[in-house]
Biopython code that builds the backbone (N, CA, C, O; Angstrom):
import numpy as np
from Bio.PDB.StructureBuilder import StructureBuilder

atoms = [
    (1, "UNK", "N", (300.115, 130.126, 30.277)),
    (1, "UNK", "CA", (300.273, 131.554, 30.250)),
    (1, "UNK", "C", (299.751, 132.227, 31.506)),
    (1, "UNK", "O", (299.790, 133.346, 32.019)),
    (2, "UNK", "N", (299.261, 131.070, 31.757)),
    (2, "UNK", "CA", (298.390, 132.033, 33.656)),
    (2, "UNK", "C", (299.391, 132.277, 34.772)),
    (2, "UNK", "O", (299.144, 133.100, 35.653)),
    (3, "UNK", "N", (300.742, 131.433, 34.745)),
    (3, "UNK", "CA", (301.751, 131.667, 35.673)),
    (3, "UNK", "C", (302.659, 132.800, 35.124)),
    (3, "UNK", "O", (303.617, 133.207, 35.781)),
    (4, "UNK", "N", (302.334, 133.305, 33.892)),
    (4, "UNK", "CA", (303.399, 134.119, 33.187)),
    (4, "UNK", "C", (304.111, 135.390, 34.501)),
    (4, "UNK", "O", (303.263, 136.001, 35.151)),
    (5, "UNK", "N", (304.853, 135.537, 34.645)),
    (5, "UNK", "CA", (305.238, 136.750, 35.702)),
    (5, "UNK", "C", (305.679, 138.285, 34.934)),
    (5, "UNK", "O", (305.834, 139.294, 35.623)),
    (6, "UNK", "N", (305.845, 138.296, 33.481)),
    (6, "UNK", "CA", (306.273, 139.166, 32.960)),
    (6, "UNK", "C", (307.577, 139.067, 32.894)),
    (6, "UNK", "O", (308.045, 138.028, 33.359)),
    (7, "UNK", "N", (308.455, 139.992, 32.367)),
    (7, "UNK", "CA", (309.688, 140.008, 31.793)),
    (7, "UNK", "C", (310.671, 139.774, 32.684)),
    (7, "UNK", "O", (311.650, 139.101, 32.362)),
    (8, "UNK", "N", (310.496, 140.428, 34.205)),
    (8, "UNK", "CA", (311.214, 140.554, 34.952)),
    (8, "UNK", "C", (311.481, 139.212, 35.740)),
    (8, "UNK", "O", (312.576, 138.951, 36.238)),
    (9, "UNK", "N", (310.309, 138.333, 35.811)),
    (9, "UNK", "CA", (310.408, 137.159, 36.603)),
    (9, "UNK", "C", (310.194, 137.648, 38.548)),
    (9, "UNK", "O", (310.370, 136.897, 39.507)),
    (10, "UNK", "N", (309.931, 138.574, 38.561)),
    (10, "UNK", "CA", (310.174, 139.059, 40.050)),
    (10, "UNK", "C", (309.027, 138.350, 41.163)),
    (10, "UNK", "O", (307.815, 138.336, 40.947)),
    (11, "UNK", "N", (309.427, 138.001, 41.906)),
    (11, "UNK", "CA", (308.119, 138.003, 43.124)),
    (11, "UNK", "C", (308.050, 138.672, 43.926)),
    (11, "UNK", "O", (308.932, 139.467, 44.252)),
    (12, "UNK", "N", (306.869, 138.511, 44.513)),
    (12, "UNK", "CA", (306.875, 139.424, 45.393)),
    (12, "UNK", "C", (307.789, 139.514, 47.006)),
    (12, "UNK", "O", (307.962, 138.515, 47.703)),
    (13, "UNK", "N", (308.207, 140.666, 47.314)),
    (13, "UNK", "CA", (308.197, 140.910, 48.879)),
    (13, "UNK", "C", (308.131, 139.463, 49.685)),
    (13, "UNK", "O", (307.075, 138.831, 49.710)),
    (14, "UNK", "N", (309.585, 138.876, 50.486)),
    (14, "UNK", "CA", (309.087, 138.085, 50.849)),
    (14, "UNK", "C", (309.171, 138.737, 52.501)),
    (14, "UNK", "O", (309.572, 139.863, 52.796)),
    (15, "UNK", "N", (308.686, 137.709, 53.418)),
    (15, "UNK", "CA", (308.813, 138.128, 54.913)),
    (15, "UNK", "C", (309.865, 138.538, 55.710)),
    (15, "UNK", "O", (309.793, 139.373, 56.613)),
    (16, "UNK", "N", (310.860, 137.918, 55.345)),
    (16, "UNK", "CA", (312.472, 138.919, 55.683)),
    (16, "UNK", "C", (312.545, 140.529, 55.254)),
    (16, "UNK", "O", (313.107, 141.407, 55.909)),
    (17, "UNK", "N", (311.871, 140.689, 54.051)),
    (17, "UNK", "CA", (312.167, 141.807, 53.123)),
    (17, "UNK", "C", (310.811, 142.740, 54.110)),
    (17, "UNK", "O", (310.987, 143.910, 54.452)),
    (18, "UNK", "N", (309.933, 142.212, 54.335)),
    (18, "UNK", "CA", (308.865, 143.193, 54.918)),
    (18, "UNK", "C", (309.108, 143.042, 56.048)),
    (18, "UNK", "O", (308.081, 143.430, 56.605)),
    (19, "UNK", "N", (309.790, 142.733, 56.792)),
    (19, "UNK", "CA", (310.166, 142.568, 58.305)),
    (19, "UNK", "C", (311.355, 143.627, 58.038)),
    (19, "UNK", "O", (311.163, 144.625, 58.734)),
    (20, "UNK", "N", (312.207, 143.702, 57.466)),
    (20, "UNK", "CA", (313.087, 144.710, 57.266)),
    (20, "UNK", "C", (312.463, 145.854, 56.830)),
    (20, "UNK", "O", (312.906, 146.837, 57.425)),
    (21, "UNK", "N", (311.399, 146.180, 55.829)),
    (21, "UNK", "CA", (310.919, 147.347, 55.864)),
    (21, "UNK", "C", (309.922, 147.621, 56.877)),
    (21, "UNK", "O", (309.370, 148.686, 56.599)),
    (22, "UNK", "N", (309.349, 146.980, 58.191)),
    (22, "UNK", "CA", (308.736, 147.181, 59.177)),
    (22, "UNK", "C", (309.844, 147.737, 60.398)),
    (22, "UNK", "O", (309.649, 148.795, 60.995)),
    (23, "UNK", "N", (310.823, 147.000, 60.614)),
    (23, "UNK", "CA", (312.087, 147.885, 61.336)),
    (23, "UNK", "C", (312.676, 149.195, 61.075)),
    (23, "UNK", "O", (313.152, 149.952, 61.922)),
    (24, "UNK", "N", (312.557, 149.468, 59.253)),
    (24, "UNK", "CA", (313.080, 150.977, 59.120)),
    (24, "UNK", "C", (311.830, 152.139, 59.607)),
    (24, "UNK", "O", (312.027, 153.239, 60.123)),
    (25, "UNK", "N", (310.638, 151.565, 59.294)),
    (25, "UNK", "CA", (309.146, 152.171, 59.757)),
    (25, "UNK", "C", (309.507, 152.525, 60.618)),
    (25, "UNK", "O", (309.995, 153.656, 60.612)),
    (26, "UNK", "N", (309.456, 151.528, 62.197)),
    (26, "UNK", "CA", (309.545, 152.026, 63.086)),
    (26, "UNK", "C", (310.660, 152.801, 63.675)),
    (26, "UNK", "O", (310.273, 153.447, 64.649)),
    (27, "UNK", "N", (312.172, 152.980, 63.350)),
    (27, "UNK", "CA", (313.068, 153.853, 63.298)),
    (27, "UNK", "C", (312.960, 154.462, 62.901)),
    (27, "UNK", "O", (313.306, 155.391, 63.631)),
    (28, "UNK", "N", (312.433, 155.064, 61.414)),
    (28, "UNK", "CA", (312.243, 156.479, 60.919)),
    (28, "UNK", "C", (311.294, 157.316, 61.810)),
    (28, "UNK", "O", (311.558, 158.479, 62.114)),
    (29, "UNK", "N", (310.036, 156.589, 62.265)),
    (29, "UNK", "CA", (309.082, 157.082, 62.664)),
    (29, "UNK", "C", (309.376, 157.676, 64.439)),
    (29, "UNK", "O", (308.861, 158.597, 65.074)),
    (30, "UNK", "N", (310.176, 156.905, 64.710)),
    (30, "UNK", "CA", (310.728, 157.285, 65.920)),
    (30, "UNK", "C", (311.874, 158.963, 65.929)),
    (30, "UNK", "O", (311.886, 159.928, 66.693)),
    (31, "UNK", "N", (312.673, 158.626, 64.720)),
    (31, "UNK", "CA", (313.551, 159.804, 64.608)),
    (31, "UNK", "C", (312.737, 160.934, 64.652)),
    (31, "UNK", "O", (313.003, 161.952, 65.291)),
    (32, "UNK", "N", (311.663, 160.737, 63.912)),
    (32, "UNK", "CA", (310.568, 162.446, 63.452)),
    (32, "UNK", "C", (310.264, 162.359, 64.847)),
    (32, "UNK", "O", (310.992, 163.022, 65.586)),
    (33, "UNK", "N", (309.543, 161.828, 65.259)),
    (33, "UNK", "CA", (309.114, 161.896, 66.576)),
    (33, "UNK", "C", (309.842, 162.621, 67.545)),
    (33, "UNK", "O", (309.405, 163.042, 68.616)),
    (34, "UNK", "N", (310.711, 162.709, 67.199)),
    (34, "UNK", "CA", (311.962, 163.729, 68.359)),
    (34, "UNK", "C", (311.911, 165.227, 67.556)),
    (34, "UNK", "O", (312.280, 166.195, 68.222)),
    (35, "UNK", "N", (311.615, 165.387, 66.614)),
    (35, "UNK", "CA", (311.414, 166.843, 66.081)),
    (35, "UNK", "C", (310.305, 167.291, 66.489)),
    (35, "UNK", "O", (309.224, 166.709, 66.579)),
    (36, "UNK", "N", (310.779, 169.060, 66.906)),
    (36, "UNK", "CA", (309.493, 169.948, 66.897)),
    (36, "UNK", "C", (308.635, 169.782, 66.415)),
    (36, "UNK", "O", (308.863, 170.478, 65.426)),
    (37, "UNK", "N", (307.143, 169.154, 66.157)),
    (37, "UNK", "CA", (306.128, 169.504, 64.989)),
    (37, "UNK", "C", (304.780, 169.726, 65.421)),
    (37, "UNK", "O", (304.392, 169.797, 66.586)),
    (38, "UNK", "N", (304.057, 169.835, 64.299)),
    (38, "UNK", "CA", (302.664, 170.176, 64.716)),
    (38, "UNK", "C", (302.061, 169.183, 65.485)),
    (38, "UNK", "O", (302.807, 168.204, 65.496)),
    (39, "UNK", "N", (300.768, 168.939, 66.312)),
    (39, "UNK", "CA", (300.598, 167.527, 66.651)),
    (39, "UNK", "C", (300.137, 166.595, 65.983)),
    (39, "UNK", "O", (300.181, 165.468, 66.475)),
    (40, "UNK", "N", (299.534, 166.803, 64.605)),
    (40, "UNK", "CA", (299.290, 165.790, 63.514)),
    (40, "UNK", "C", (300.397, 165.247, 63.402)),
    (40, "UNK", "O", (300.626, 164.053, 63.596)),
    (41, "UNK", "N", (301.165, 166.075, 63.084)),
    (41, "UNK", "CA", (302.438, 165.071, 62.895)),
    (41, "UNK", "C", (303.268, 164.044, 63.566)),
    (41, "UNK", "O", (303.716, 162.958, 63.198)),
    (42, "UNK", "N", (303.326, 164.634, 64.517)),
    (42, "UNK", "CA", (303.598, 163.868, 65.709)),
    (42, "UNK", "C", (303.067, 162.949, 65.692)),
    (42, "UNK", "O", (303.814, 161.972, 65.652)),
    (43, "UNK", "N", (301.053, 162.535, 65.716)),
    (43, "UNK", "CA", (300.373, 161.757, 66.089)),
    (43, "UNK", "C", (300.976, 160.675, 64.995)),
    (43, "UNK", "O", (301.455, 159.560, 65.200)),
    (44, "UNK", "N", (300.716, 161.651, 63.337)),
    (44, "UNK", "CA", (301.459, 160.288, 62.518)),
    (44, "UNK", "C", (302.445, 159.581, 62.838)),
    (44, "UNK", "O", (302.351, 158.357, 62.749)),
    (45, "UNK", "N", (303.571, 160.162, 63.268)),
    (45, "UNK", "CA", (304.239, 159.218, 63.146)),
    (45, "UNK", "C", (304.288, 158.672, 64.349)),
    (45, "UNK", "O", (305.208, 157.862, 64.459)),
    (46, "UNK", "N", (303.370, 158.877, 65.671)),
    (46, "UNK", "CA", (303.118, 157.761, 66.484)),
    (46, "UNK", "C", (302.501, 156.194, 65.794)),
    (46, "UNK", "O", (302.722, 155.003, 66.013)),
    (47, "UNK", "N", (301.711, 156.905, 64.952)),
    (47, "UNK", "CA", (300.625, 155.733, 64.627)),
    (47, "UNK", "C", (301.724, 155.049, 63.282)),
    (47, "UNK", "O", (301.233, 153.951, 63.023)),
    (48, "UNK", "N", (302.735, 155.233, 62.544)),
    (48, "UNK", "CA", (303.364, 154.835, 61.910)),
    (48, "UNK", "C", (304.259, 153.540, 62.789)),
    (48, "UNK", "O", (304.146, 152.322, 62.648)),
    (49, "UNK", "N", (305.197, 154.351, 63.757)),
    (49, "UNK", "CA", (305.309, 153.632, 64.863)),
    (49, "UNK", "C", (304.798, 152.337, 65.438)),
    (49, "UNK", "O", (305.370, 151.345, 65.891)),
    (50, "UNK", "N", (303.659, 152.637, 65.288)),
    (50, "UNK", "CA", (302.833, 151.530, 66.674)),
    (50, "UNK", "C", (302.364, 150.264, 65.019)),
    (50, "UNK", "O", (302.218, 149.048, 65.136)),
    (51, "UNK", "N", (302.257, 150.908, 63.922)),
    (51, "UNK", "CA", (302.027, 150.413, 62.929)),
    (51, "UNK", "C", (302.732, 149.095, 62.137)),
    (51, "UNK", "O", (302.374, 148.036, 61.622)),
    (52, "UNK", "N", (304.268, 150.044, 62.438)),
    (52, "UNK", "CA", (305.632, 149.105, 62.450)),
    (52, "UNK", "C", (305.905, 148.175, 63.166)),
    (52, "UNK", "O", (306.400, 147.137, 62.729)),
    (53, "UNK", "N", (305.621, 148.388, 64.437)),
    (53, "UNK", "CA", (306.154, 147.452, 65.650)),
    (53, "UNK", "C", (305.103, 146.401, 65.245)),
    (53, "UNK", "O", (305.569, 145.262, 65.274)),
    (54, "UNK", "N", (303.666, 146.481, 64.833)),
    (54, "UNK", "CA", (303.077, 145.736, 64.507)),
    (54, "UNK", "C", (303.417, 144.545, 63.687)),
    (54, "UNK", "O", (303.427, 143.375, 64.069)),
    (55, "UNK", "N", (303.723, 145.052, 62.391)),
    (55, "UNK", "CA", (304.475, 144.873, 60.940)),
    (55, "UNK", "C", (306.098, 143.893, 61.811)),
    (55, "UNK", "O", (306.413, 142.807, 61.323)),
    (56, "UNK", "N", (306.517, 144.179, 62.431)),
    (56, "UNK", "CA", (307.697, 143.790, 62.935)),
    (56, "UNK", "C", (307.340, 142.553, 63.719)),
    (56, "UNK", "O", (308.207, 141.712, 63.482)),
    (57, "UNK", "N", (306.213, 141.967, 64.755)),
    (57, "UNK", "CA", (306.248, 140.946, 65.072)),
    (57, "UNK", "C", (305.210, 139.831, 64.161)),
    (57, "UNK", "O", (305.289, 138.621, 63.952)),
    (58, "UNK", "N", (304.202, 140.912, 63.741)),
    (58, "UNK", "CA", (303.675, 140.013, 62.473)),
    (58, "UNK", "C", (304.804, 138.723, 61.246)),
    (58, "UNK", "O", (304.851, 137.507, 61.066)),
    (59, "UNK", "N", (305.377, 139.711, 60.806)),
    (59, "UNK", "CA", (306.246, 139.402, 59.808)),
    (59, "UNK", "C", (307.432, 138.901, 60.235)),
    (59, "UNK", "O", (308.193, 138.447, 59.381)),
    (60, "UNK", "N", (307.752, 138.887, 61.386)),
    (60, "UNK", "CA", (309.156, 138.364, 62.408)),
    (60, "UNK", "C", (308.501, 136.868, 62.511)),
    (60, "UNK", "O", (309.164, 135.909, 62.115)),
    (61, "UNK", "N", (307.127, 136.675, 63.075)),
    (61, "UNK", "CA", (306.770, 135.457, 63.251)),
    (61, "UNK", "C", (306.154, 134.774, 61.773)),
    (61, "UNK", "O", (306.229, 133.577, 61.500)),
    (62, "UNK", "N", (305.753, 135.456, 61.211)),
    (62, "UNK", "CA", (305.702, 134.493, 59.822)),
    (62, "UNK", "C", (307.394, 134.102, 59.673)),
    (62, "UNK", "O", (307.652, 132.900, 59.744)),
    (63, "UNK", "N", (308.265, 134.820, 59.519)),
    (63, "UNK", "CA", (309.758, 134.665, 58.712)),
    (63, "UNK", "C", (310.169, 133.504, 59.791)),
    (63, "UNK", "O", (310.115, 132.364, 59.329)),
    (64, "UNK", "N", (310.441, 133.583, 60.712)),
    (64, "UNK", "CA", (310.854, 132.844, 61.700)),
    (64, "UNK", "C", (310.105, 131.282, 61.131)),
    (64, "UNK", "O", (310.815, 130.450, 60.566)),
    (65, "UNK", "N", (308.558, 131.024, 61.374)),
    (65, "UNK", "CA", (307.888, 130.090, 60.902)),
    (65, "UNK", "C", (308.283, 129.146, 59.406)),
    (65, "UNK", "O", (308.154, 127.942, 59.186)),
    (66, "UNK", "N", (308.840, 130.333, 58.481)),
    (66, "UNK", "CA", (308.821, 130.030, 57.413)),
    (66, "UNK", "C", (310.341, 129.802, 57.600)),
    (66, "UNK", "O", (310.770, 129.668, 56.454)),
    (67, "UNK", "N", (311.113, 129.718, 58.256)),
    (67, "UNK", "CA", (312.313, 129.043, 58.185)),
    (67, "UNK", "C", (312.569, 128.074, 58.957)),
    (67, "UNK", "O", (313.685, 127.812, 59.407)),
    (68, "UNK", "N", (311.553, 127.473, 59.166)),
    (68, "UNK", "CA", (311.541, 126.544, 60.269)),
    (68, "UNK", "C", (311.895, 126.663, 62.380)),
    (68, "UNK", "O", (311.874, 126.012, 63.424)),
    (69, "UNK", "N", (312.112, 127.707, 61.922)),
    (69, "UNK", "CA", (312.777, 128.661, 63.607)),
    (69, "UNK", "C", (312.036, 128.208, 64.818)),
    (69, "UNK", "O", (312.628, 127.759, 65.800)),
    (70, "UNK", "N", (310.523, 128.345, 64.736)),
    (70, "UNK", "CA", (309.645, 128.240, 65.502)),
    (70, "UNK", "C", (308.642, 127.194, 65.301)),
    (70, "UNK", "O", (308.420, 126.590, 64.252)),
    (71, "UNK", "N", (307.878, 127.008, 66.798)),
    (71, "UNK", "CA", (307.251, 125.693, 66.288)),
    (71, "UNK", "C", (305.805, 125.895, 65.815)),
    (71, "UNK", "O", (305.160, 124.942, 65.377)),
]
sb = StructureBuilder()
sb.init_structure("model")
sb.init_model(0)
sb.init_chain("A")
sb.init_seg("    ")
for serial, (resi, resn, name, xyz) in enumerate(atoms, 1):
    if name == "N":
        sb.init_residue(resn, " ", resi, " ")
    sb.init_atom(name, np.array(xyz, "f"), 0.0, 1.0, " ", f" {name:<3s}", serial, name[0])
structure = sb.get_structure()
């Protein structure tokens, strides 16, 4: 009963899937970035940005790894 996953059977997020939501990060965060705004805002979504690109080679090099891609 300790492996039970619940009804759904789901797992979690794998590294393709968070490498793809690290690419929309940094595109969304880039689009705002071209709008007028206050500079908080701005700053966020710099730091969303720089957050993503992070998220993007993190998770690019796990996925890559985990498909055998890289050595």
């Amino acid at each position: 009963m300790h492996g039970h996953q619940g009804l759904t059977g789901r797992r979690g997020p794998g590294y393709g899937e968070r490498l793809l939501f690290s690419i929309a990060l940094v595109v969304v965060s880039l689009l705002w970035i071209t709008e007028d705004m206050a500079t908080w805002a701005t700053a966020t979504c710099a730091v969303g940005a720089a957050g993503g690109a992070a998220g993007v080679c993190y998770f690019g090099w796990r996925f890559l790894r985990s498909r055998g891609g890289a050595s």
